[in-house]
C-alpha positions in Angstrom: -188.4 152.1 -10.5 -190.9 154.5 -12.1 -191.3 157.1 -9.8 -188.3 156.7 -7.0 -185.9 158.7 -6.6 -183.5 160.6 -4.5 -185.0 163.5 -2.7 -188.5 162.8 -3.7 -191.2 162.6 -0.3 -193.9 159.6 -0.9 -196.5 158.1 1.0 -195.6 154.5 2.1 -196.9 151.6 4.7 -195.1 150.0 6.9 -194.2 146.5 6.1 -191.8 145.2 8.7 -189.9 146.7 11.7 -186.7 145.6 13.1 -184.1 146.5 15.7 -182.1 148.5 13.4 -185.2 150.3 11.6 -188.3 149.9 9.3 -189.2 148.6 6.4 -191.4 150.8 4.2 -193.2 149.7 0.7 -193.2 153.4 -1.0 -194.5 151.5 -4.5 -195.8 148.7 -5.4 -192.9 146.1 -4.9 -190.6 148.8 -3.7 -189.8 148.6 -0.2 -186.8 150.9 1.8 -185.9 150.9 4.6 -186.3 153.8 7.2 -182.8 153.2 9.5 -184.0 154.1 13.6 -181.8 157.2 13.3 -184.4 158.5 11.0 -187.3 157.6 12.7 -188.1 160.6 14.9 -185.9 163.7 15.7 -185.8 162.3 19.8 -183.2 159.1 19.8 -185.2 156.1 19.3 -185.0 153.1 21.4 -187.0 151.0 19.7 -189.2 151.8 16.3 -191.8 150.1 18.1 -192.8 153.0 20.1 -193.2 155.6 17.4 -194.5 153.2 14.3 -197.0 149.3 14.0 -197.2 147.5 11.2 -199.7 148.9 8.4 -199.3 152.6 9.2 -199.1 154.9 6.3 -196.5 157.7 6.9 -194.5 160.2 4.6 -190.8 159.4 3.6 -188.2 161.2 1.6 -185.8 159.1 -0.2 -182.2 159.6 0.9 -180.6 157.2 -1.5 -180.6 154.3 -3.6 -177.7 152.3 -4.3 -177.1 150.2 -7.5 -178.1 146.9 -5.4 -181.7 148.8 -5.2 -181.7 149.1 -1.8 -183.2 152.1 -1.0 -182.5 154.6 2.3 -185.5 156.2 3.6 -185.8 159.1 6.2 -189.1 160.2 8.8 -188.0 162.8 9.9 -186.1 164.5 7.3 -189.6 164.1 5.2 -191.2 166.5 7.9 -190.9 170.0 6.5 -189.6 172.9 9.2 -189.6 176.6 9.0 -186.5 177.6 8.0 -184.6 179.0 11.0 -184.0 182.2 12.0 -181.7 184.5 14.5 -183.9 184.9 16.7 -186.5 182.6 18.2 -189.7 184.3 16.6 -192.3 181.2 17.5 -193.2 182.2 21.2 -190.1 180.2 22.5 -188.4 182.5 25.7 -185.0 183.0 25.9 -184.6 183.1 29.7 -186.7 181.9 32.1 -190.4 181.7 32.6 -192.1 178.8 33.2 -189.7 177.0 30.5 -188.1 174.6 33.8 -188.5 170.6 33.9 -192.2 170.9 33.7 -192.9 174.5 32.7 -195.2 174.8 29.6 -192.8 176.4 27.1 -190.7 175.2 24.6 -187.3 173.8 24.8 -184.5 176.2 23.3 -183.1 175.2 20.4 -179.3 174.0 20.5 -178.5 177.1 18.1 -180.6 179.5 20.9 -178.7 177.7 23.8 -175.1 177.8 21.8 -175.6 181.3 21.2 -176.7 182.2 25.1 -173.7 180.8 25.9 -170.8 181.9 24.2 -172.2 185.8 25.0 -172.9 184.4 28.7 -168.9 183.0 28.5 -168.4 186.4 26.5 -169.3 188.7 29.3 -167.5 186.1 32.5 -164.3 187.0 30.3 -164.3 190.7 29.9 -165.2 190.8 33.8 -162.1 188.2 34.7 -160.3 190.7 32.5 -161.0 193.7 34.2 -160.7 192.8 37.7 -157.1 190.9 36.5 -155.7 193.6 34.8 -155.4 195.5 38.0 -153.5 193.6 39.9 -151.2 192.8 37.5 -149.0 196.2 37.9 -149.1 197.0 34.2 -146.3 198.0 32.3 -143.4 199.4 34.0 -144.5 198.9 37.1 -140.8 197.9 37.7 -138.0 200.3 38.6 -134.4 199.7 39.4 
């Protein structure tokens, strides 16, 4: 294998699709597979919605194992922006139009993780406050 190897992202045509994946000839005589975890970055419920037979798409190579098989990835080949803080692509962070069938985009888990532990964040210091009160405090005791 000439020009195969781990981490590289080649051009290949799809050769045969299963339940569990795709096959995917990235050489001449070099076929991987493409696993349906690594299809698409939605689940996959069956390769035969996102790929047909003779389509040419872009893999990386995740591994190859001394049998030669070879582990290919989709959507790990697609290259993404590296990520940021702060969601600087148009995305909102609260409300407007981003409901079940607003236009926006969808947060990303990061952006949603983050809303809610400062959301959780603020709920506490309130609880606090309003607790704290009607405790007594210290000392409140005497006899």
């Amino acid at each position: 294998m000439s020009t195969v190897e781990v981490g590289a992202k080649l051009q290949g045509k799809v050769t045969g699709i299963t339940t569990f994946g795709a096959f995917v000839e990235i050489a001449p005589g070099v076929t991987g597979l493409v696993h349906i975890s690594e299809v698409a970055e939605a689940y996959v419920r069956d390769v035969n919605e996102h790929l047909k037979i003779d389509d040419v798409v872009t893999v990386k190579v995740l591994n190859m194992d001394p049998n030669g098989k070879i582990g290919l990835s989709i959507k790990k080949a697609i290259d993404r922006p590296a990520v940021s803080g702060r969601p600087s692509d148009g995305r909102r962070e609260r409300g407007g139009g981003g409901g079940p069938r607003g236009g926006g985009q969808r947060m990303s888990f990061e952006d949603k993780m983050s809303r809610f532990l400062k959301d959780s964040e603020e709920r506490m210091i309130s609880i606090k406050k309003n607790t704290e009160g009607k405790r007594g405090g210290r000392g409140a005791r005497r006899g």
